[in-house]
N, CA and C atoms as a LAMMPS dump frame, in Angstrom:
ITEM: TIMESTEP
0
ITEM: NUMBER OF ATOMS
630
ITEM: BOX BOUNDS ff ff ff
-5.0000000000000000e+02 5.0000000000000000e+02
-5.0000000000000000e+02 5.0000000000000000e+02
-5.0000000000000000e+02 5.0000000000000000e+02
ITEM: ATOMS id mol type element x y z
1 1 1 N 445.788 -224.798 447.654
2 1 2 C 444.701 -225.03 446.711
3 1 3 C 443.921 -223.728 446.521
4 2 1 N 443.614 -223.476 445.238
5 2 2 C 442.911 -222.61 444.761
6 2 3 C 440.932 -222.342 445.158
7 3 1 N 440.479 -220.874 444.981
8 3 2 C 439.103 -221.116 445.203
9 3 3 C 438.848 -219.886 443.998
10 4 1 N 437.41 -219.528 444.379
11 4 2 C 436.9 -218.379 444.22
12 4 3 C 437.185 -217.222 444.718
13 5 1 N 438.323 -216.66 444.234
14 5 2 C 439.008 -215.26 445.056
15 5 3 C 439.414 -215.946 446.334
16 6 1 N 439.606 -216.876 446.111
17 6 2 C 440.211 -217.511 447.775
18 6 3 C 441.451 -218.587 447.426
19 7 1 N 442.233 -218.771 448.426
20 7 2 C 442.994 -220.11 448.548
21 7 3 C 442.981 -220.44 450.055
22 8 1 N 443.434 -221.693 450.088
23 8 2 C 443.493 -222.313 451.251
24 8 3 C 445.188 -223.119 451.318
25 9 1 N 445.897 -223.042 452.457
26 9 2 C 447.395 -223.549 452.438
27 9 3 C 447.509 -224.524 454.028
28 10 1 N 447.865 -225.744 453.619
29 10 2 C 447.618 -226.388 454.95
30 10 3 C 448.699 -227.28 455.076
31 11 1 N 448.807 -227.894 456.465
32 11 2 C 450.238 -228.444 456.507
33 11 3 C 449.742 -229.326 457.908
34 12 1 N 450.771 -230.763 458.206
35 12 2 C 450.691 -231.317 459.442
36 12 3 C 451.104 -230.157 460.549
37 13 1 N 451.417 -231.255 461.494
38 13 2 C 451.981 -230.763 462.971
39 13 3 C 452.946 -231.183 463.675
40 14 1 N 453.688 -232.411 462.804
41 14 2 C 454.257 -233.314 463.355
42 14 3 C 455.607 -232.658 463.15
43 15 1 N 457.001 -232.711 463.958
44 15 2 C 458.1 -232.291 463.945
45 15 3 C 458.779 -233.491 464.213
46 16 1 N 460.213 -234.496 463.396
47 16 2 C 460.361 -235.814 463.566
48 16 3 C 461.918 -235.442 462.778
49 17 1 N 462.662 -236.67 463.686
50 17 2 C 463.687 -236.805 463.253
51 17 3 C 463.435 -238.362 461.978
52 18 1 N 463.196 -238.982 461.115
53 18 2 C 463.158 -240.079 460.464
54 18 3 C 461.454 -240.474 461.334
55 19 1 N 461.802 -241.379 462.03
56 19 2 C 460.624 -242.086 463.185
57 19 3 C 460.599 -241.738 464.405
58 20 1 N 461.233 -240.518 464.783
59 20 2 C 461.687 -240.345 465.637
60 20 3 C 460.3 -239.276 466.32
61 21 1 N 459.382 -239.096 466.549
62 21 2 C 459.057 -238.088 466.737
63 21 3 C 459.388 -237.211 467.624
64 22 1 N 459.176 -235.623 468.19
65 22 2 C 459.866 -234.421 468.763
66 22 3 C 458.615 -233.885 469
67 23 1 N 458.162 -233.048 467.918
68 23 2 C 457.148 -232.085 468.633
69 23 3 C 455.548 -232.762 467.961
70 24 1 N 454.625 -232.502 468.788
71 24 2 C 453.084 -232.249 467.587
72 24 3 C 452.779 -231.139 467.242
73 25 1 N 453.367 -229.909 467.624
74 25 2 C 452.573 -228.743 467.527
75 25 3 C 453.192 -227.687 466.422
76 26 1 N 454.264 -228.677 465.88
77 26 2 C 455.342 -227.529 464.817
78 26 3 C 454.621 -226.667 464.079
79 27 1 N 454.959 -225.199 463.418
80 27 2 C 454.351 -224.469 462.913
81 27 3 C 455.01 -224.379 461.518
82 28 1 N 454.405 -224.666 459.934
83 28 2 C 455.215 -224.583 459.204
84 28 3 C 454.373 -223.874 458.338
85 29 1 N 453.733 -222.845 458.666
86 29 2 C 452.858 -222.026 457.484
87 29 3 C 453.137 -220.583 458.304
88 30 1 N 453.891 -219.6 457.592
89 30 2 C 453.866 -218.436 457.725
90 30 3 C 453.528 -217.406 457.216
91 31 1 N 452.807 -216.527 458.233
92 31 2 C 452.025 -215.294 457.588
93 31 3 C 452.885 -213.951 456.731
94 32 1 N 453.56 -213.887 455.809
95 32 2 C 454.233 -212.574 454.985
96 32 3 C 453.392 -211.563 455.383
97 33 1 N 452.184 -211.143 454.872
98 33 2 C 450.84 -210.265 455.343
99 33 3 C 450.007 -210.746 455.25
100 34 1 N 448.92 -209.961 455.193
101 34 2 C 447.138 -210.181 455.219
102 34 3 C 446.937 -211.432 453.593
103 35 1 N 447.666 -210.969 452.573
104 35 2 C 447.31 -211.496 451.354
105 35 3 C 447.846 -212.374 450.883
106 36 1 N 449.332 -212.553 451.772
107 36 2 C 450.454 -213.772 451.516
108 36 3 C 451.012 -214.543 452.585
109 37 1 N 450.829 -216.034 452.581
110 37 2 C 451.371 -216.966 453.406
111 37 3 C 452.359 -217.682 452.304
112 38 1 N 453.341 -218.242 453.574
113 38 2 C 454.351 -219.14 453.367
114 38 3 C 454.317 -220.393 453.892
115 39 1 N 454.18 -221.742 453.107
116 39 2 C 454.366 -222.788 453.918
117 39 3 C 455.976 -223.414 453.312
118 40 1 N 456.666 -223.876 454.671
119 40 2 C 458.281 -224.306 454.434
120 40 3 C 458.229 -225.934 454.861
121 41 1 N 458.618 -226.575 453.982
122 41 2 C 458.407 -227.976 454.64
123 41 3 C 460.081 -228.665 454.579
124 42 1 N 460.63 -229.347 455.128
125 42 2 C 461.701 -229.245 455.345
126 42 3 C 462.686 -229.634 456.378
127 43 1 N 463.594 -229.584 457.024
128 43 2 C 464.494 -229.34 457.658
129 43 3 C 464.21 -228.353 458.719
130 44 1 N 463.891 -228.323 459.876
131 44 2 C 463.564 -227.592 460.758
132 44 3 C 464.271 -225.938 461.159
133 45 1 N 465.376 -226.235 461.163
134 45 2 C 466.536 -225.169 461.474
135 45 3 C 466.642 -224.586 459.84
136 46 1 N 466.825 -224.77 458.774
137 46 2 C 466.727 -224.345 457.669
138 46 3 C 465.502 -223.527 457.207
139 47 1 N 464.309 -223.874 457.395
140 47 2 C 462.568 -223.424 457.466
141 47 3 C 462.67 -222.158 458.087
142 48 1 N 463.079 -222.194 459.502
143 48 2 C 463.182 -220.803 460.663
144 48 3 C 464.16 -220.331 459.838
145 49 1 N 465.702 -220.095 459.672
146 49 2 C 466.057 -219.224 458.983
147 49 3 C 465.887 -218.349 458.092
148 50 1 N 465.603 -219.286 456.822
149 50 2 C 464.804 -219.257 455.532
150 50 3 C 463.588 -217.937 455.783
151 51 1 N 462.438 -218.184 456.524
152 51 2 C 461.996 -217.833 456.422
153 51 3 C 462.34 -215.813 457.654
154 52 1 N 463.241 -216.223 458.548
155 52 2 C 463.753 -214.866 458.946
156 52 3 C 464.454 -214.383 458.063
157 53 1 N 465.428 -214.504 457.12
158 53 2 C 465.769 -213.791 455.934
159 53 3 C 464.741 -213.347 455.315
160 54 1 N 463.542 -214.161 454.658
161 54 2 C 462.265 -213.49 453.884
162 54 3 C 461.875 -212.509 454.649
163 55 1 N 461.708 -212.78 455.547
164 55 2 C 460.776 -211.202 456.653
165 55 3 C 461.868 -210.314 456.569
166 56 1 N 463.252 -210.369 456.658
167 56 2 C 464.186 -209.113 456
168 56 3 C 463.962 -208.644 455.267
169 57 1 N 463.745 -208.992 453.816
170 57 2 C 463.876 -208.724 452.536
171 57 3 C 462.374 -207.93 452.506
172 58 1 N 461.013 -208.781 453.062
173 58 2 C 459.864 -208.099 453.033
174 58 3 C 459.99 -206.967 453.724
175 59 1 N 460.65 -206.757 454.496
176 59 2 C 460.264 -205.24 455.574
177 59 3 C 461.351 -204.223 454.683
178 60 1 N 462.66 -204.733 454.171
179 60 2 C 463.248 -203.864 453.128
180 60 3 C 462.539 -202.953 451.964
181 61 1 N 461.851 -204.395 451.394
182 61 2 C 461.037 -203.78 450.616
183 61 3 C 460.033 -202.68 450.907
184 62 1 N 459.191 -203.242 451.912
185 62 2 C 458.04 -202.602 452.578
186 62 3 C 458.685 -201.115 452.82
187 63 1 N 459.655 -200.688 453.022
188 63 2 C 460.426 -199.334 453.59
189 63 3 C 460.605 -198.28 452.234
190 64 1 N 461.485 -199.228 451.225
191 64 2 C 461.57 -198.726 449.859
192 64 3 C 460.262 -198.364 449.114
193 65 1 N 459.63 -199.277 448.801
194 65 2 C 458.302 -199.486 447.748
195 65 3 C 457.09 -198.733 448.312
196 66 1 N 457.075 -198.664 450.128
197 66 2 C 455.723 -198.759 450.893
198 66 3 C 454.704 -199.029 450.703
199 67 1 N 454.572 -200.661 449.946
200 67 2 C 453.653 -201.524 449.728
201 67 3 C 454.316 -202.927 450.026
202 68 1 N 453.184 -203.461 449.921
203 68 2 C 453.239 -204.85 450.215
204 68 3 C 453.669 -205.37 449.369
205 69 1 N 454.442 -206.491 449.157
206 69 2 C 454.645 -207.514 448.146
207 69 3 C 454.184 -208.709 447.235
208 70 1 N 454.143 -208.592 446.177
209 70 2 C 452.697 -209.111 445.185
210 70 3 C 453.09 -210.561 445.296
211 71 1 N 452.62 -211.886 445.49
212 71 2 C 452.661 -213.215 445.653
213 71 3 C 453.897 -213.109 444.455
214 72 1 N 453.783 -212.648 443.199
215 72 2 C 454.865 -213.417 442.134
216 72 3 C 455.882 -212.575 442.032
217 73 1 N 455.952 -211.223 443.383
218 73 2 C 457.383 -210.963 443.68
219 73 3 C 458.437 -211.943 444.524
220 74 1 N 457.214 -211.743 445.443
221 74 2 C 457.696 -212.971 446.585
222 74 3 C 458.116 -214.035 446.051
223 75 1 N 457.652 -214.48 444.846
224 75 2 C 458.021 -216.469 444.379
225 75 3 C 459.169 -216.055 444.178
226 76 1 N 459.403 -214.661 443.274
227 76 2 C 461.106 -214.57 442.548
228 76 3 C 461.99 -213.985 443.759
229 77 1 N 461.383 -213.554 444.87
230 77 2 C 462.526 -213.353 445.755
231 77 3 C 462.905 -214.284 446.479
232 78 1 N 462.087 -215.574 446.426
233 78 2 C 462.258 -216.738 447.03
234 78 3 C 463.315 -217.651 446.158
235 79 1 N 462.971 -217.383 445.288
236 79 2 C 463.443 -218.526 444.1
237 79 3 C 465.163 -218.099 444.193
238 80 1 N 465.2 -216.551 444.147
239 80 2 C 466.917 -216.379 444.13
240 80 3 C 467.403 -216.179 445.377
241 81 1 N 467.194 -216.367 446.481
242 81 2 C 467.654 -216.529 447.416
243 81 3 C 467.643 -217.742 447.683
244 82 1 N 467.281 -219.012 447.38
245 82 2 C 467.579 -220.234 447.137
246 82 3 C 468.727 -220.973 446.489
247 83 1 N 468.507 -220.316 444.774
248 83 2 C 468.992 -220.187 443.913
249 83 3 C 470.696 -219.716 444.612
250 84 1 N 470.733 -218.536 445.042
251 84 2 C 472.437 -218.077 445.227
252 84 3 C 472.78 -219.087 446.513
253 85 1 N 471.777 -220.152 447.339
254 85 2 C 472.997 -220.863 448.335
255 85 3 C 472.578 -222.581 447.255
256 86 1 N 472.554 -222.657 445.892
257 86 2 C 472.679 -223.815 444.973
258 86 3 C 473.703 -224.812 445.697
259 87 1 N 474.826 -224.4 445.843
260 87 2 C 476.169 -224.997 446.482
261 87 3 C 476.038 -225.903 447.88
262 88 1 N 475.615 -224.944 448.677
263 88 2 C 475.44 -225.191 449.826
264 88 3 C 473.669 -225.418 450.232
265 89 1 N 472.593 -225.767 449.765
266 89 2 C 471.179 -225.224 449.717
267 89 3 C 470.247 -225.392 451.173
268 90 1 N 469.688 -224.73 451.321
269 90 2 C 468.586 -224.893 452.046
270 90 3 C 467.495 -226.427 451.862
271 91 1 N 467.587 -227.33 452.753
272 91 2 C 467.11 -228.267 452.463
273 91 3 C 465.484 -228.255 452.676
274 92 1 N 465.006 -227.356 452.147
275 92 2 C 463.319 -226.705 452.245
276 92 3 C 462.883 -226.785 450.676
277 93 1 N 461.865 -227.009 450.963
278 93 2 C 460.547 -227.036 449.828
279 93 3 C 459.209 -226.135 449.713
280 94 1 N 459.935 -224.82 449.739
281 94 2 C 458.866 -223.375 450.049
282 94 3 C 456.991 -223.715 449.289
283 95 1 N 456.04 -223.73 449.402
284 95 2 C 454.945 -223.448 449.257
285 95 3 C 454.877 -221.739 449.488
286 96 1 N 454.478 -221.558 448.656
287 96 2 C 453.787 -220.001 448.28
288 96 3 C 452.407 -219.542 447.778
289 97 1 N 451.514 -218.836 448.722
290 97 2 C 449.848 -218.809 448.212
291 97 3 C 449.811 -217.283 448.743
292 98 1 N 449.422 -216.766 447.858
293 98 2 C 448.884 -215.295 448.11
294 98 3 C 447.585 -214.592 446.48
295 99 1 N 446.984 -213.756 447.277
296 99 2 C 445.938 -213.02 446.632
297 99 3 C 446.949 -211.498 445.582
298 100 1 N 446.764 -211.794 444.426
299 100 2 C 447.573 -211.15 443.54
300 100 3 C 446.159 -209.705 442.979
301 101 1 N 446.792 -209.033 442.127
302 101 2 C 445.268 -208.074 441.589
303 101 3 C 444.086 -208.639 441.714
304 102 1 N 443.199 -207.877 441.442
305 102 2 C 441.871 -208.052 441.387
306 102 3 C 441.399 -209.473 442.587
307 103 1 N 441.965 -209.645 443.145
308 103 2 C 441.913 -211.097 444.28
309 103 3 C 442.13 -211.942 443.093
310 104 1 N 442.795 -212.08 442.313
311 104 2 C 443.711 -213.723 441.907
312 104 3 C 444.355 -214.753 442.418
313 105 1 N 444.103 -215.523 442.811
314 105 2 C 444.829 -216.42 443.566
315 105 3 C 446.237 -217.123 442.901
316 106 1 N 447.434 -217.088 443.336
317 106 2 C 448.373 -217.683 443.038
318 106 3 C 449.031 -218.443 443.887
319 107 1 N 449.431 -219.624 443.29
320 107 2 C 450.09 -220.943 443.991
321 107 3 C 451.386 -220.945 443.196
322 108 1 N 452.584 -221.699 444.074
323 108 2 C 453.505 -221.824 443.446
324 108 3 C 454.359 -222.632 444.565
325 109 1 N 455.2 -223.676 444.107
326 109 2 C 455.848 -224.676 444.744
327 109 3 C 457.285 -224.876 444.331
328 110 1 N 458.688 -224.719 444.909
329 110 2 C 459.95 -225.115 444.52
330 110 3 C 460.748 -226.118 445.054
331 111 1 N 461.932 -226.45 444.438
332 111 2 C 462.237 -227.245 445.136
333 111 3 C 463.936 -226.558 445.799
334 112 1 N 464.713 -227.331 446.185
335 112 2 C 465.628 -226.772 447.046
336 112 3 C 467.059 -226.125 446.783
337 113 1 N 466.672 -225.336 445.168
338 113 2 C 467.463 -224.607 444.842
339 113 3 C 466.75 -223.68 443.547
340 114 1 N 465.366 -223.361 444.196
341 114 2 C 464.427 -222.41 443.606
342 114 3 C 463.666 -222.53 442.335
343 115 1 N 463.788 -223.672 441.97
344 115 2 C 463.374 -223.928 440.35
345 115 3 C 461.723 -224.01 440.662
346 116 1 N 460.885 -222.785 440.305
347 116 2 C 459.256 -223.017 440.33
348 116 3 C 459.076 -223.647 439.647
349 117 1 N 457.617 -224.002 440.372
350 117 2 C 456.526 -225.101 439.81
351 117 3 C 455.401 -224.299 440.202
352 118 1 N 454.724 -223.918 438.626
353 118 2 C 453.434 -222.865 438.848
354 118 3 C 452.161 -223.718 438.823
355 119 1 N 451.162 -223.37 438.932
356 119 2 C 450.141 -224.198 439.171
357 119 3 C 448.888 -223.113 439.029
358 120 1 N 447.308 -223.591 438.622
359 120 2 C 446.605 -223.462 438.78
360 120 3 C 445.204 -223.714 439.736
361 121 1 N 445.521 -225.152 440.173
362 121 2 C 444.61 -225.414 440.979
363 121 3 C 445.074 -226.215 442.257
364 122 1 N 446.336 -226.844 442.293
365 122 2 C 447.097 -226.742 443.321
366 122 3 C 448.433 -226.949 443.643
367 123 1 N 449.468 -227.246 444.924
368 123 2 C 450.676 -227.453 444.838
369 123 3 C 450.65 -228.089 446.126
370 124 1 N 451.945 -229.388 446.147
371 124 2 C 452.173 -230.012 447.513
372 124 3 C 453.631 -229.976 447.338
373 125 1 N 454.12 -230.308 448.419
374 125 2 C 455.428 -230.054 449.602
375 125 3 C 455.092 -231.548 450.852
376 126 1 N 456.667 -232.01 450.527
377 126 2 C 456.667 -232.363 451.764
378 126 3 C 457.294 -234 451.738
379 127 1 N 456.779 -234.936 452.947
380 127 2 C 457.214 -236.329 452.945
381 127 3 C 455.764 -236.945 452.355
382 128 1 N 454.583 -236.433 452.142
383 128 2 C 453.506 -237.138 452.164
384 128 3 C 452.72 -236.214 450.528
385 129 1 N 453.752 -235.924 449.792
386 129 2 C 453.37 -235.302 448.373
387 129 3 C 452.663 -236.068 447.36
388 130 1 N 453.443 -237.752 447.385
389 130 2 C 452.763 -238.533 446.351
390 130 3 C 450.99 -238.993 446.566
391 131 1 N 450.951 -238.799 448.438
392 131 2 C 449.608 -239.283 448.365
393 131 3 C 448.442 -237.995 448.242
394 132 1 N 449.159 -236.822 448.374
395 132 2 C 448.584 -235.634 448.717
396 132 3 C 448.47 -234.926 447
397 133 1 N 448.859 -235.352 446.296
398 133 2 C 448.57 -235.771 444.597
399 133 3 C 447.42 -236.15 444.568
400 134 1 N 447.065 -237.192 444.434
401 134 2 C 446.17 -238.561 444.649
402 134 3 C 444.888 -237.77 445.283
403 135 1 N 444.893 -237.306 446.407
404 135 2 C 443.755 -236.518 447.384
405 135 3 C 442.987 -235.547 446.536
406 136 1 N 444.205 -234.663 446.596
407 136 2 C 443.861 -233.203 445.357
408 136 3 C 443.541 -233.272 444.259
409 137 1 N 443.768 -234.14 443.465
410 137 2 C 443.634 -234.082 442.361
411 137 3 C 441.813 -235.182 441.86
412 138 1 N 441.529 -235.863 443.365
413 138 2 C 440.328 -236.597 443.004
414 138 3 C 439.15 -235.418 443.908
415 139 1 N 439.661 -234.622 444.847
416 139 2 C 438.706 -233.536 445.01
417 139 3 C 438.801 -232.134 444.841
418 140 1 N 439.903 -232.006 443.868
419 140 2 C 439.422 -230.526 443.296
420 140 3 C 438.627 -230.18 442.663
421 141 1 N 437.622 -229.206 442.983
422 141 2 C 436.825 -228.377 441.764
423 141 3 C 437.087 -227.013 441.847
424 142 1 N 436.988 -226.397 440.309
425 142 2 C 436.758 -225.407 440.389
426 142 3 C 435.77 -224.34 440.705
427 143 1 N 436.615 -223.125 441.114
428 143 2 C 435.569 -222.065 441.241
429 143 3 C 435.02 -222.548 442.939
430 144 1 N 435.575 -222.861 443.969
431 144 2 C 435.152 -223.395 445.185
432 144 3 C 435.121 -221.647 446.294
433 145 1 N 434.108 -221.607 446.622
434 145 2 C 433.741 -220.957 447.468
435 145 3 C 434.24 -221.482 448.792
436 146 1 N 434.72 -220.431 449.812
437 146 2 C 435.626 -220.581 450.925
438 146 3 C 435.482 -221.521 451.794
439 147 1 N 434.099 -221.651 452.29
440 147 2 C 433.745 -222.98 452.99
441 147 3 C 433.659 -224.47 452.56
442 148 1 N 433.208 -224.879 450.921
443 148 2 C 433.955 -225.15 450.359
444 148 3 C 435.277 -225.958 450.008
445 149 1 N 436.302 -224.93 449.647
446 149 2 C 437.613 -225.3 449.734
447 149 3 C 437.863 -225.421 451.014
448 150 1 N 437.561 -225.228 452.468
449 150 2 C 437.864 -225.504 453.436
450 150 3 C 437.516 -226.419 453.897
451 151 1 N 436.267 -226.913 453.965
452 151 2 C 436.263 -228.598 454.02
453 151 3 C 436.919 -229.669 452.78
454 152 1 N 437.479 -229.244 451.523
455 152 2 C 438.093 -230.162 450.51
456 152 3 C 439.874 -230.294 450.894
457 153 1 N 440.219 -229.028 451.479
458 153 2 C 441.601 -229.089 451.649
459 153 3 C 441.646 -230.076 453.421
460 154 1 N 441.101 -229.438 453.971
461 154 2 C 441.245 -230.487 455.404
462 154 3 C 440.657 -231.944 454.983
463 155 1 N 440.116 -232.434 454.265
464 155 2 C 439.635 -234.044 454.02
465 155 3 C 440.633 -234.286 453.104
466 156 1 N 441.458 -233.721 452.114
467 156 2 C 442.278 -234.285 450.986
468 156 3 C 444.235 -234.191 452.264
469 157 1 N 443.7 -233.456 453.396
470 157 2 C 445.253 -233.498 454.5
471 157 3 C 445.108 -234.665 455.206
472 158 1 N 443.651 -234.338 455.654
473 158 2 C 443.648 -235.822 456.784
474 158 3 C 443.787 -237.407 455.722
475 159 1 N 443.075 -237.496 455.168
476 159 2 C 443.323 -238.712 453.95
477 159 3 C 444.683 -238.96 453.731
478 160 1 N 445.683 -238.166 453.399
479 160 2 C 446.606 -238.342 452.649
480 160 3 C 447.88 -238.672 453.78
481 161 1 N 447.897 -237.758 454.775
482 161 2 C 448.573 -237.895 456.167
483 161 3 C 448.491 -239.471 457.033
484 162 1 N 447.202 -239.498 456.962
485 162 2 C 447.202 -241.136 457.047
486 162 3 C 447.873 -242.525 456.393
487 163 1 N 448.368 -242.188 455.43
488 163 2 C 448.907 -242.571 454.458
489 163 3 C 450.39 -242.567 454.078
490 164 1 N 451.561 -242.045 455.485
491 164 2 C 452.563 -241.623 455.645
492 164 3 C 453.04 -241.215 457.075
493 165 1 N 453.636 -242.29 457.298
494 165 2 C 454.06 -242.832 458.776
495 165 3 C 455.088 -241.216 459.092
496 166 1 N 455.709 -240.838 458.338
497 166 2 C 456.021 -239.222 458.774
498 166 3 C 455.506 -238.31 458.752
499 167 1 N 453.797 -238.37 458.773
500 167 2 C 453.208 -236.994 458.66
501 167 3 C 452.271 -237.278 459.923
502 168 1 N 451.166 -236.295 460.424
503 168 2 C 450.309 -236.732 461.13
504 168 3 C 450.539 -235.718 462.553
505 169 1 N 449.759 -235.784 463.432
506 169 2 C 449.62 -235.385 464.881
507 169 3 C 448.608 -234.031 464.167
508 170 1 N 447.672 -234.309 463.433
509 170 2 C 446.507 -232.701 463.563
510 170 3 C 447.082 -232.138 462.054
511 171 1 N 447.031 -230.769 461.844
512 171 2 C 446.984 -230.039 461.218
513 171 3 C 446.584 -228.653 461.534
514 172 1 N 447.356 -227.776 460.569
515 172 2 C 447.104 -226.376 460.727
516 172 3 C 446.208 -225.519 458.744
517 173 1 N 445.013 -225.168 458.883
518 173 2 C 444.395 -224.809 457.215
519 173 3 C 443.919 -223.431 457.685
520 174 1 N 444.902 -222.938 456.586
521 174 2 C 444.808 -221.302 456.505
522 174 3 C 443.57 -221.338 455.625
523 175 1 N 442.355 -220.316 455.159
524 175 2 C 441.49 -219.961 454.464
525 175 3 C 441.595 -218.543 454.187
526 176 1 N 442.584 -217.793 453.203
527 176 2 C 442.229 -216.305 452.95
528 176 3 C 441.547 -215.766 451.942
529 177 1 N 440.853 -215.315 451.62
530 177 2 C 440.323 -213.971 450.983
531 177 3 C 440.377 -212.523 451.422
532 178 1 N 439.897 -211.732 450.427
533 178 2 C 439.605 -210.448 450.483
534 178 3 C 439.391 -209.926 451.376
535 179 1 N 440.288 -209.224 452.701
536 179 2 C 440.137 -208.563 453.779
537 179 3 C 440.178 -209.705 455.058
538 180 1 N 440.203 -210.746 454.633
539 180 2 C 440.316 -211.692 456.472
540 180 3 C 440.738 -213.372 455.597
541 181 1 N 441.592 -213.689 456.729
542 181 2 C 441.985 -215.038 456.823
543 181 3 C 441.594 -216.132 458.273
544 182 1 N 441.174 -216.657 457.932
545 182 2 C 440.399 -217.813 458.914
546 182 3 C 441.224 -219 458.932
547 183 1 N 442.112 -219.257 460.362
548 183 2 C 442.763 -220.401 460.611
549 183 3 C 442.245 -221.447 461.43
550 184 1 N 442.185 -222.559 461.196
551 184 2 C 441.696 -223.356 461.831
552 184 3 C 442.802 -224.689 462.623
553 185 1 N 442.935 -225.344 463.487
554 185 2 C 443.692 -226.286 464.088
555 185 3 C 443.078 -227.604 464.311
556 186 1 N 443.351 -228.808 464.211
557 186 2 C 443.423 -230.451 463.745
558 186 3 C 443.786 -230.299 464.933
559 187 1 N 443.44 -231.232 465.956
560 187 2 C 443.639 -232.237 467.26
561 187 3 C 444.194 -233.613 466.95
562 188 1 N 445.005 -233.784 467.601
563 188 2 C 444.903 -235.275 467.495
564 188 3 C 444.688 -236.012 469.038
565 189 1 N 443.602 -237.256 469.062
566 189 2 C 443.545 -237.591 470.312
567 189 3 C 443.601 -239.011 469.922
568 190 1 N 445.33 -239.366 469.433
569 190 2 C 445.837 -240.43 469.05
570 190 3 C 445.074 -241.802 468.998
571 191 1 N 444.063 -241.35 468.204
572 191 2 C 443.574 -242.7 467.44
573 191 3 C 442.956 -242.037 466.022
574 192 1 N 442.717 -240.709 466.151
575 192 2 C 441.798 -240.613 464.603
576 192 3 C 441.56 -239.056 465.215
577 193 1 N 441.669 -238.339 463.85
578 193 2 C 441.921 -236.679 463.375
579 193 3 C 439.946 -236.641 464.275
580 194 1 N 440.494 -235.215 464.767
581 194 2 C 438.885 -234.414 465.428
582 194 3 C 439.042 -233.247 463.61
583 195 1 N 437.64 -233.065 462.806
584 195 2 C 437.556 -232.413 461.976
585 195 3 C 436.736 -231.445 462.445
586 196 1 N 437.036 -230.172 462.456
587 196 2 C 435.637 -228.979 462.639
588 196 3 C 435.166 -229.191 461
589 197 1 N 433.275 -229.49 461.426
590 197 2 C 432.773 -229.903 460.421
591 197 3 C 431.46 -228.343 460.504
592 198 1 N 431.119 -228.113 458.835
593 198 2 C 429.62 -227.106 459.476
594 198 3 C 428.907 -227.541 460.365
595 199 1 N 428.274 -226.485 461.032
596 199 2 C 427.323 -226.651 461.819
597 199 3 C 425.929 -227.919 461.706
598 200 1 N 425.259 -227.057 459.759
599 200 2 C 424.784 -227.535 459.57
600 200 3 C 424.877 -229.826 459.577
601 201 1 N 426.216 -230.008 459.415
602 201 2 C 426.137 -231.163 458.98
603 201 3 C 426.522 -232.235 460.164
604 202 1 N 426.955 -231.154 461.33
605 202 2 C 426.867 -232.01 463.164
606 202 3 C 425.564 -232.125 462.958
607 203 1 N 424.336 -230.569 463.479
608 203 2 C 423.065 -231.309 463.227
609 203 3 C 422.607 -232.318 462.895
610 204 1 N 423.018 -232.668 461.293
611 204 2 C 422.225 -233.851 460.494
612 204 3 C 422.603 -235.375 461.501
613 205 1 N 424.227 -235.24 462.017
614 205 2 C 424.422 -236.073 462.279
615 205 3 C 423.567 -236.473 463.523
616 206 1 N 423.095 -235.555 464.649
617 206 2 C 422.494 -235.319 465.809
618 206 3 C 421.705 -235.693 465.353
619 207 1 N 420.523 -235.424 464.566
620 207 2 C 418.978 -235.98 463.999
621 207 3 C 418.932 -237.618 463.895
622 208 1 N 419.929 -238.11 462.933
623 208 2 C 420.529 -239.158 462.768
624 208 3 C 420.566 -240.507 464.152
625 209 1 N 421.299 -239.972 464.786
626 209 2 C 421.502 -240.559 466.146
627 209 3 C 420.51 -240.398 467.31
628 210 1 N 419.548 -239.166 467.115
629 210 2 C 418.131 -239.711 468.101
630 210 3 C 417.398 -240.444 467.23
């Protein structure tokens, strides 16, 4: 999801065969650099590959160019390296968010033989997409300042995760802008999501309760 010179990219924790669950702590959002993350949702063993080929291709580049790679290089180097295993494909659903010129934010979502889906204000991936529609689309605003979009993207994950017997155990919400990215981590203490909420609004709740 999009902000004010910012985006935010967030994902469960849960690692599952069908109903099967395996891990809580899976990691499916990866850092490219400071200005570009990757989230892979997917097939477990396909995701890790997938994404060690991309860190090839980025450090290739990085050697040739000696710059970093602009979010809507990355979508098209994603898209055809998808694209050439069509036959055989990667059973992944790449999420792509990075800070383009002037801090532009770009989103972009494919499916499992590279065909983008561009977007302006946001993109989902995954087993829990139809409800994570539904979330995003009743609390997006524009122009959201970082704190902000960081409490709208963690309330439109936890909502929607609830809502899909294959998603769930916490969450991981990247927050980047201009010079720093702020990650935050979802607990689960299997009955109901722990949210880091502002400061200000524990207080209110503290006032509240004496």
């Amino acid at each position: 999801m999009v902000g004010k010179n910012c985006f935010a990219i967030a994902s469960d924790r849960r690692l599952g065969v069908q109903l099967q669950t395996i891990a809580t702590d899976f990691q499916r959002i990866y850092k490219v650099h400071d200005r570009l993350f990757l989230g892979l949702s997917g097939l477990a063993t396909d995701a890790q590959t997938l994404y060690q080929r991309l860190v090839f291709r980025h450090k290739l580049y990085q050697l040739r160019e000696e710059r970093d790679m602009k979010p809507e290089t990355f979508a098209n180097l994603v898209s055809a390296i998808l694209y050439e295993k069509r036959f055989g494909p990667y059973f992944c659903q790449p999420v792509i968010a990075g800070l383009g010129d002037e801090d532009k934010p770009f989103i972009c979502t494919m499916d499992s033989i590279g065909a983008k889906e561009l977007a302006k204000d946001f993109v989902v991936a995954g087993t829990a997409s139809e409800s994570l529609y539904g979330a995003c689309e009743s609390m997006f605003k524009e122009g959201m300042e970082p704190e902000e979009l960081f409490e709208t993207v963690s309330q439109a994950l936890l909502s929607s995760v609830d809502r899909d017997c294959l998603s769930g155990w916490g969450g991981h919400v990247y927050v980047v802008r201009e010079n720093s990215d702020v990650r935050c981590i979802f607990k689960h203490d299997n009955s109901d999501m722990i949210l880091l909420r502002s400061i200000k609004y524990i207080e209110k709740e503290l006032n509240m309760l004496v």
